[in-house]
N, CA and C of each residue as an Amber inpcrd file, in Angstrom:
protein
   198
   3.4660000  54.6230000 -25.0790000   3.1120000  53.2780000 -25.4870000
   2.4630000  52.5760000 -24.2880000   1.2720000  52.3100000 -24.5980000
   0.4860000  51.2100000 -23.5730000   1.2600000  49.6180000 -23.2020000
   0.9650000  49.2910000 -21.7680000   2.0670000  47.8090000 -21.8190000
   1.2920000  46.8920000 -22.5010000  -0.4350000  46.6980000 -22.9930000
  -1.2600000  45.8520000 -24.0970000  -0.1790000  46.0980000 -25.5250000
   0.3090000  46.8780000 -25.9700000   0.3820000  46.6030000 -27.3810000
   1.3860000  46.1990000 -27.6410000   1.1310000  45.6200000 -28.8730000
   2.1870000  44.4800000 -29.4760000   3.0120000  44.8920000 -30.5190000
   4.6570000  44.6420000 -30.5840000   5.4550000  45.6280000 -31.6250000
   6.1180000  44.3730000 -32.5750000   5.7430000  44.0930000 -33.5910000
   6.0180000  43.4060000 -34.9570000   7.8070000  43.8740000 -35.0070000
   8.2540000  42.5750000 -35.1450000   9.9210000  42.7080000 -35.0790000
  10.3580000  42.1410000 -35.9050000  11.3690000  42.3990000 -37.1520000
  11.9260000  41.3980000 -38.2950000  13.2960000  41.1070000 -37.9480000
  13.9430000  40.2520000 -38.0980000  15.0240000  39.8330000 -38.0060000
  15.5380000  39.4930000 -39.7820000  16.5140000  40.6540000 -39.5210000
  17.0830000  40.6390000 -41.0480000  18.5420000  39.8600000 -41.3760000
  19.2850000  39.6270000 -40.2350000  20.7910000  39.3710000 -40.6240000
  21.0260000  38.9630000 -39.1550000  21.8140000  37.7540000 -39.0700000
  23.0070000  37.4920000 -37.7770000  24.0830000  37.2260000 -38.6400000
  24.7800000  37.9180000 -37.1280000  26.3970000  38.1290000 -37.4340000
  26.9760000  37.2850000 -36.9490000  27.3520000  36.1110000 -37.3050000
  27.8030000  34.3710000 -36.7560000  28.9660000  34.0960000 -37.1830000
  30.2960000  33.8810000 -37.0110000  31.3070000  33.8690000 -37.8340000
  31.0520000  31.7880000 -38.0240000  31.6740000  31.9690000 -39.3830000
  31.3340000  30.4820000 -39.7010000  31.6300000  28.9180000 -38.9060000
  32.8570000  29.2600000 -37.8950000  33.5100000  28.3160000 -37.6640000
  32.0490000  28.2420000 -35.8430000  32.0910000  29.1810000 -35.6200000
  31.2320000  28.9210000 -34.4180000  29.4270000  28.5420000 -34.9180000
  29.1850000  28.6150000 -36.0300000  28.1130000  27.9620000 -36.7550000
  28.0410000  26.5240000 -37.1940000  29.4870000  26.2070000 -37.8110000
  29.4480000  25.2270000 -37.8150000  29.4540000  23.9430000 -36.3970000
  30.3130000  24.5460000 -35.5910000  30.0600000  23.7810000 -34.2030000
  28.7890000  23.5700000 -33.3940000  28.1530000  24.5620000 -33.6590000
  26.3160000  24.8950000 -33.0510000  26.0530000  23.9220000 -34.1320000
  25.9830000  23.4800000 -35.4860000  24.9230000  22.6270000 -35.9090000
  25.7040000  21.1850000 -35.5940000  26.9670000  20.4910000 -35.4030000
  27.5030000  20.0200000 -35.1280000  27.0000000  19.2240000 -33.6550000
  26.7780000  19.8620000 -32.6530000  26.4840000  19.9130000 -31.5510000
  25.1450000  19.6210000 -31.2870000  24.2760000  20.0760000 -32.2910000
  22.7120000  19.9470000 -32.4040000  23.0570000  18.5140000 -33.1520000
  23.2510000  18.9420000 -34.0410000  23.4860000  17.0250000 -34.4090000
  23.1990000  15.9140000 -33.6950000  24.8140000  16.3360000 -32.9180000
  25.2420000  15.1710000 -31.6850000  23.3930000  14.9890000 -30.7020000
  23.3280000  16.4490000 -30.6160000  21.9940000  16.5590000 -29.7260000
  20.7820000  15.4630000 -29.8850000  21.0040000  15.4780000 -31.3910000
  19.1240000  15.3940000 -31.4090000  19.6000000  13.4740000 -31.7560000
  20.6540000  12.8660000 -31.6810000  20.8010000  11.4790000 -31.5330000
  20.0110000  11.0540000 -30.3350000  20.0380000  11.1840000 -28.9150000
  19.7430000  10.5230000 -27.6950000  17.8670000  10.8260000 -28.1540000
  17.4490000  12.1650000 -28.4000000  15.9330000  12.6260000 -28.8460000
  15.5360000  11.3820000 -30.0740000  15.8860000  11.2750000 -30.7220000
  15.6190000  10.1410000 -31.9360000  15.4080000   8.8700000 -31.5490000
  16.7840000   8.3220000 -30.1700000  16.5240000   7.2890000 -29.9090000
  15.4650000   7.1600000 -28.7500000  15.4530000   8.1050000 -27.3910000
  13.8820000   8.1460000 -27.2280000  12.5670000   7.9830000 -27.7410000
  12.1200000   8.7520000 -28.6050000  11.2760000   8.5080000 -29.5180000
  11.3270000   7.2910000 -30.2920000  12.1100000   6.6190000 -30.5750000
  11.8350000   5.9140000 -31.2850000  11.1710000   4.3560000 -30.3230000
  11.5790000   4.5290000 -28.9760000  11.3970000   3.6790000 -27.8260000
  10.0710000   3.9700000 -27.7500000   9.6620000   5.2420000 -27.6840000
   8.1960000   5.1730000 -27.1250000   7.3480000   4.8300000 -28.2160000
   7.6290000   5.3320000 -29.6570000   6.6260000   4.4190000 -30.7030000
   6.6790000   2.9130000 -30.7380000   7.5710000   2.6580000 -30.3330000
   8.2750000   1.1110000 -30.2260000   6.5490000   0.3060000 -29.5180000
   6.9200000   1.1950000 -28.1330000   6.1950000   0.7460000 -26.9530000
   4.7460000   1.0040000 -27.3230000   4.4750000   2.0500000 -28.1290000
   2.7730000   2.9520000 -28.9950000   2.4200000   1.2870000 -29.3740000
   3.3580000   0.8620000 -30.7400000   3.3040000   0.3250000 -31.5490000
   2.8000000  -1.2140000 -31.2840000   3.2450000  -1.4530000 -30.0150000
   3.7540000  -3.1200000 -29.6140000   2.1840000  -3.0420000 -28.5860000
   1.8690000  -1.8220000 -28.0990000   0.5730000  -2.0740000 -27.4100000
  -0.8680000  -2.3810000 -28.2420000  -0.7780000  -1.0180000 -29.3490000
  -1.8650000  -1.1570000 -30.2310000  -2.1530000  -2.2200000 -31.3580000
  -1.0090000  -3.0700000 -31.8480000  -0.6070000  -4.1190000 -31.8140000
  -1.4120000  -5.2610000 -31.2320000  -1.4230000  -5.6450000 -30.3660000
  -1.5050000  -6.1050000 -28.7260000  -3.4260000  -6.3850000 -28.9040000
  -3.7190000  -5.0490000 -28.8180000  -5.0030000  -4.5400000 -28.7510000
  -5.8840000  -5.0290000 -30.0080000  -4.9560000  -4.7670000 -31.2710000
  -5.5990000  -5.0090000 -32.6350000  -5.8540000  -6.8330000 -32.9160000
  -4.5040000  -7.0470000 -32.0790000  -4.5030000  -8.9560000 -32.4020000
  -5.6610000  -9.4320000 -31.4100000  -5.5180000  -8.4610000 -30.4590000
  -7.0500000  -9.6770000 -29.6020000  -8.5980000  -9.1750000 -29.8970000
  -8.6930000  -8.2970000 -30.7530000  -9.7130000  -8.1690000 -31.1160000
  -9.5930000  -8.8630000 -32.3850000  -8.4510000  -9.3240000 -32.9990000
  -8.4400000  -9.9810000 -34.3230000  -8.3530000  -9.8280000 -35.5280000
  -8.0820000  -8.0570000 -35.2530000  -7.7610000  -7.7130000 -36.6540000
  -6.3310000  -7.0500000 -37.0630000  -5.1970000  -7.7910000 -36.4450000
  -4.1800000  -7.6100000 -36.6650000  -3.6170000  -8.6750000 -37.2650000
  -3.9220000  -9.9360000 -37.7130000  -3.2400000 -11.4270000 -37.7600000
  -3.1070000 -10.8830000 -39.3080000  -3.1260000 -10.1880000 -40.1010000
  -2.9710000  -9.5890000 -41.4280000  -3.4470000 -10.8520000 -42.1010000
  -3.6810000 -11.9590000 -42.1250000  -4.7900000 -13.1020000 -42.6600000
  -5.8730000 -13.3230000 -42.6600000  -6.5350000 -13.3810000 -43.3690000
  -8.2020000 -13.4490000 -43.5640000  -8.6460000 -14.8650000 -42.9760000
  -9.1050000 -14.9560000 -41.9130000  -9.5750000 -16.3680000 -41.7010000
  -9.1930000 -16.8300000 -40.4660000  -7.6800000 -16.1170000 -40.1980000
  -7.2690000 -16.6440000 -39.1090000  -7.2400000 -15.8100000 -37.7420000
């Protein structure tokens, strides 16, 4: 076998007993809280600039006229 070629691999079955599965998604859970609230800070900050940008050019005041 050449070190170029590439070997196609399927993954058919893990062997996970339930109680340590349930703690891994448990844990990811807990995880992805602090990730959610990051993100949600930086669209915050996306949001409040382009915002910002749209009102002084004037087309953010969602009123016609004003």
């Amino acid at each position: 076998m050449q070190i170029n070629e590439k070997q196609e691999v399927t993954v058919v079955d893990i062997k996970m007993p339930f109680m340590s599965m349930v703690m891994f998604m448990v844990k990811f859970a807990i995880a992805s809280i602090p990730a959610f609230i990051v993100l949600t800070i930086i669209f915050m900050i996306l949001g409040a600039v382009f915002g910002g940008i749209m009102h002084g050019l004037g087309l953010g005041s969602g009123m016609m006229g004003y």
